[in-house]
C-alpha positions in Angstrom: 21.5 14.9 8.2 22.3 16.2 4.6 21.5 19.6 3.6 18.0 19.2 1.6 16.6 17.4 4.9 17.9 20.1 7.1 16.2 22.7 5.2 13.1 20.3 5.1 13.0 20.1 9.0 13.6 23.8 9.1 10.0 24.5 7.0 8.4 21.4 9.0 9.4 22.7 12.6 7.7 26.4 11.4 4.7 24.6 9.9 2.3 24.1 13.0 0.6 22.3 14.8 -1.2 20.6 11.6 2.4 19.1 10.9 3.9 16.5 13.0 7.4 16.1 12.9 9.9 13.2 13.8 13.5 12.7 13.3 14.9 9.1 12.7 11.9 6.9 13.1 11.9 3.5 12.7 9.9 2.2 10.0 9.4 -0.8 11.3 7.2 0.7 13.5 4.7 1.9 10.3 5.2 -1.2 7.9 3.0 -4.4 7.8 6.5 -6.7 7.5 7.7 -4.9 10.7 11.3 -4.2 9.0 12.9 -1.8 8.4 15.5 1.5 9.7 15.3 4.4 10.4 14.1 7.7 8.1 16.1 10.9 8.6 12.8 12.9 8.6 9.2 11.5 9.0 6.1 13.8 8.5 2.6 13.6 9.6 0.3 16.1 8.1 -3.4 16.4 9.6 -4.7 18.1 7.2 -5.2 18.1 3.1 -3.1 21.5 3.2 -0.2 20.6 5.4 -0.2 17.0 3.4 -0.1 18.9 0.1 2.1 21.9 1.8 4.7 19.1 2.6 5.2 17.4 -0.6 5.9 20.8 -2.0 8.8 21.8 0.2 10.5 18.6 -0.1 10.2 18.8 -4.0 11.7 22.7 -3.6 14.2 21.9 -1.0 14.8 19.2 -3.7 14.5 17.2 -0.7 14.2 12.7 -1.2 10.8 12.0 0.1 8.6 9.0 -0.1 5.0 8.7 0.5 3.6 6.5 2.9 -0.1 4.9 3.4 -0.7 1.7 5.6 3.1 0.5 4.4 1.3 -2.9 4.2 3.2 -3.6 0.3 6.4 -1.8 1.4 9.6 -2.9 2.6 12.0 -0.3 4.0 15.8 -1.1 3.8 17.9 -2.2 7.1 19.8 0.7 6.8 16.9 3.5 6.9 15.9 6.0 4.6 18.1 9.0 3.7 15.2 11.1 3.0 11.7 12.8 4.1 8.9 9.7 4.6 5.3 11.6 4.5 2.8 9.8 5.6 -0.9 9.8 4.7 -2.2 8.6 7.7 -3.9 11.3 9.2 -5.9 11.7 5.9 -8.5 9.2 6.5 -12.1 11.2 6.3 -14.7 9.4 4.2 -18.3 11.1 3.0 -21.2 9.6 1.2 -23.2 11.6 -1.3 -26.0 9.2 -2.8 -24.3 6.3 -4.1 -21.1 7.9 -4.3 -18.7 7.1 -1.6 -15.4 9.7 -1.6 -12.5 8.6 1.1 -9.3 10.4 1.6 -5.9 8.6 0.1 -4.9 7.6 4.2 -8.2 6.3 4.6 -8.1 2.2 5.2 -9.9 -0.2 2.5 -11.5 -2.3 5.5 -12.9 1.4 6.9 -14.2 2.4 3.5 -15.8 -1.3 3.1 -17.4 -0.7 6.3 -18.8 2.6 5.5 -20.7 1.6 2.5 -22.0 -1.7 3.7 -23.3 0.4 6.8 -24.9 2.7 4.0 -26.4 -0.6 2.4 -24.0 0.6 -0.7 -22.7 -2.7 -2.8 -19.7 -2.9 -4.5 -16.3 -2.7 -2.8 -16.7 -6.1 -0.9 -14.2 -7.5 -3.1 -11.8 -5.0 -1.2 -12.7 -6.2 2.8 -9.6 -6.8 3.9 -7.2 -5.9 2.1 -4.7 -4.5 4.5 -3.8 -1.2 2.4 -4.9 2.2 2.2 -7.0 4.0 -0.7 -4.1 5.6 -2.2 -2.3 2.7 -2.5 -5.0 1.0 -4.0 -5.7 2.8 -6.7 -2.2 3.4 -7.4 -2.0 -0.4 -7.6 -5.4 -1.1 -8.9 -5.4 -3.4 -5.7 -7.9 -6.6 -6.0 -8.8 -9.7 -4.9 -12.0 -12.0 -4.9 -13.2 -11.4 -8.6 -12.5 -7.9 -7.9 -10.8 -4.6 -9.0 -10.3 -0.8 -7.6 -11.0 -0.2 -11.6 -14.7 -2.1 -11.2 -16.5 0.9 -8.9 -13.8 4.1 -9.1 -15.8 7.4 -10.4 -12.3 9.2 -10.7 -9.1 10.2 -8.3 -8.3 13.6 -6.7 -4.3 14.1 -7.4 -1.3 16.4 -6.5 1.9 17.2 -9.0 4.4 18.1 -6.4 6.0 20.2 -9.8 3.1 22.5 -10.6 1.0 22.4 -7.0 -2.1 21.8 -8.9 -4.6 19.5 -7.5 -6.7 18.0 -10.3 -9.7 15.6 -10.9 -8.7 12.4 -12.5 -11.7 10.3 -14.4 -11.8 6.3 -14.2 -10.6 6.8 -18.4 -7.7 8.8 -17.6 -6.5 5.9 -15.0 -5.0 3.6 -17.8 -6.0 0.5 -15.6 -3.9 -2.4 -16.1 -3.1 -5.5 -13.5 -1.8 -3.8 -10.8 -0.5 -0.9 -12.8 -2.1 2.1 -13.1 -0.9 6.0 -14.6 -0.2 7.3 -10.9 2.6 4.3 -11.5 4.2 6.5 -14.5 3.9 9.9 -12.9 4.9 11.8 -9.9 1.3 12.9 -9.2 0.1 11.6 -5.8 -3.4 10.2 -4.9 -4.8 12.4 -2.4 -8.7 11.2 -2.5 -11.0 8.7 -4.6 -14.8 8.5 -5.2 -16.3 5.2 -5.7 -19.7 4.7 -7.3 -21.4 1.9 -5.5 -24.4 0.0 -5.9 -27.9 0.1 -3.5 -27.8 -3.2 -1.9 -29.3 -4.9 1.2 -26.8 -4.2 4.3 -27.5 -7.8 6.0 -26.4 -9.0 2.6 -23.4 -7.0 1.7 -22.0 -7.9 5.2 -22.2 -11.5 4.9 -20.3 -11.1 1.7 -17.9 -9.5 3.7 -17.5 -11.8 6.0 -17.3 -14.7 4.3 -14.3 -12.6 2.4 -12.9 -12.1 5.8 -13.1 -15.7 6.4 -11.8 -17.0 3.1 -8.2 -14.8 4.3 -8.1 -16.1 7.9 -8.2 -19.5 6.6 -5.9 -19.4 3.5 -3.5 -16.3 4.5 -0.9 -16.3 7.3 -2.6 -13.3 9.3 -0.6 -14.2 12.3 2.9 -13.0 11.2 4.1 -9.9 9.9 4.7 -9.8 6.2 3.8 -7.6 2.8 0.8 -9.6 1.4 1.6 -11.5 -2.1 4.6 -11.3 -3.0 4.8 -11.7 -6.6 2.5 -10.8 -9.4 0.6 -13.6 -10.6 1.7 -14.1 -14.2 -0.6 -15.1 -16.5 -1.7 -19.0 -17.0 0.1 -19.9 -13.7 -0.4 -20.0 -9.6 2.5 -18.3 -7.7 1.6 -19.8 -4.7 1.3 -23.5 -6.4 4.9 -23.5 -8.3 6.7 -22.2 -5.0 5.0 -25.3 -2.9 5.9 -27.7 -5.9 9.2 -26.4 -6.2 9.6 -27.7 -2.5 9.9 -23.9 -0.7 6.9 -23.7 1.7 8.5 -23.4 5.2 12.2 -22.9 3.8 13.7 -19.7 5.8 16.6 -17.0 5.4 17.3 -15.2 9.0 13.7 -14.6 10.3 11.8 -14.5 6.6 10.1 -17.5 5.9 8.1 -18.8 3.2 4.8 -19.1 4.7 4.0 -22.6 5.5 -0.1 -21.6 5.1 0.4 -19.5 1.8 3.6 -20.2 -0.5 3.0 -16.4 -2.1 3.6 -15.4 1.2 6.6 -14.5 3.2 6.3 -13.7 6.9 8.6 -12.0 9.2 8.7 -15.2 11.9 10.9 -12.6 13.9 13.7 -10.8 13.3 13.7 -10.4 9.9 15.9 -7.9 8.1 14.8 -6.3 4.5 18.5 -8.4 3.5 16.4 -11.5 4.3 13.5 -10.7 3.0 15.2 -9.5 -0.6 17.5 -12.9 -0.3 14.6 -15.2 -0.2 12.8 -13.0 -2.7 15.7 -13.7 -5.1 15.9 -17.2 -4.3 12.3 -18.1 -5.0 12.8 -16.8 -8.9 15.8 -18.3 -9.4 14.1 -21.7 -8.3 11.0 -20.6 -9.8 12.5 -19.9 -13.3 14.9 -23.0 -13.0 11.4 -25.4 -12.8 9.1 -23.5 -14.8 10.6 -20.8 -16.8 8.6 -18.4 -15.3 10.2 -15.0 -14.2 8.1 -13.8 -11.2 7.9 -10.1 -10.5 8.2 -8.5 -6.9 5.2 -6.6 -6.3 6.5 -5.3 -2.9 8.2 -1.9 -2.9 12.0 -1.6 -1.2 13.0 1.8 -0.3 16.1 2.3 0.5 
């Protein structure tokens, strides 16, 4: 354990009980791909304060830190993370004021999809299913099904580790791009989001959802770890279709695999290592730009 982490774990052990703390933990055991070693220091805070309270002392202890949501577009390294990991899981409370529906950054998408169609509120069907959590998504803008985080956020509630402030970020101030946004450019962290939904008819909204849920069990490989897509789409082409044409669905490195079901998919078929994982990565653009010219971008975080 290096100095900045020792004082860390110092401050977290004094905290209380609002502050959960854990020394090496796997992060296989937190990530969607199931990879991953372990962290030197892994933090749970319970509440907004010890969340906010947290990021602080790692940036004054001057302390690596990363911060974790559902880890469902993150692949840790084999050889763990030298560091603090803070997760945002605890932070999952979600309130409905009229039509505007404000969840917490730990909150899941699926949970915040269920809330408003249960409120007969339209809007964020697009998002049912997504395997992420709200901070994450509007980080990434995070879409699918005709459908953007951009299309129904009111504005973001943010921390700057540098200055402690917590401030109120409008949908203008987002600079929305495909799956870029300004929290990608600056060290502020998504704490909350409010979402300005639609009045709808709940029987309706849910079979939307459903259907959406029904569209990724029949196209996605649900049944095997992995991070989601792997690659940004760029623009004019199909990921998924130049991997299959270039002859890749089903080829393997260790246990990553290109997912027979969904070529823009690799799945951990067990034991998969991140060295894998960022081999087969590496071998899909090389084949990719040999047949196409295309250079595809990872959209899947390593930490390492």
């Amino acid at each position: 354990m290096n100095d900045t982490i020792g004082k860390l774990a110092a401050w977290a052990g004094t905290y209380g009980e609002d502050l959960s703390v854990c020394f090496d933990e796997p992060m296989s055991r937190h990530t969607s791909f199931r990879i991953g070693g372990p962290a030197a220091l892994y933090l749970v805070p319970r509440t907004r304060e010890a969340f906010t309270a947290a990021v602080r002392a790692a940036h004054e202890t001057e302390t690596r830190f990363f911060v974790l949501g559902n880890g469902s577009n993150v692949l840790f390294d084999d050889a763990g993370y030298d560091g603090a990991v803070i997760s945002s899981s605890a932070l999952d409370a979600i309130t409905l004021d009229g039509d505007l529906l404000t969840a917490e950054a730990g909150a899941s998408l699926s949970s915040v999809c269920k809330k408003a169609r249960d409120a007969s509120l339209a809007g964020l069907e697009f998002a049912y299913g997504i395997p992420g959590s709200v901070g994450g998504a509007v980080v990434m803008n995070a879409g699918a099904y005709g459908g953007e985080i951009k299309d129904v956020l009111e504005e973001s509630t943010a921390f700057d580790p540098a200055s402690g402030e917590i401030v109120s970020i409008p949908l203008a101030e987002h600079a929305y791009g495909y799956r870029d946004s300004v929290y990608k450019h600056t060290d502020r962290i998504v704490l909350a989001a409010s979402f300005r939904l639609v009045p709808g008819n709940r029987e309706e909204i849910g079979a939307k959802m459903n259907d959406i849920a029904g569209r990724r069990v029949a196209k996605q490989p649900l049944e095997y770890p992995s991070a989601g897509s792997v690659f940004k789409r760029p623009e004019g082409h199909f990921v998924g279709q130049m991997v299959e044409e270039s002859g890749l669905k089903g080829f393997r490195i260790g246990g990553a695999e290109v997912s027979e079901k969904h070529a823009g998919f690799i799945v951990n078929r067990g034991g998969a290592t991140s060295r894998d994982v960022l081999a087969l990565v590496g071998h899909i653009r090389e084949v990719v730009l040999k047949n196409y010219g295309v250079e595809l971008e990872c959209e899947i975080i390593h930490v390492k």
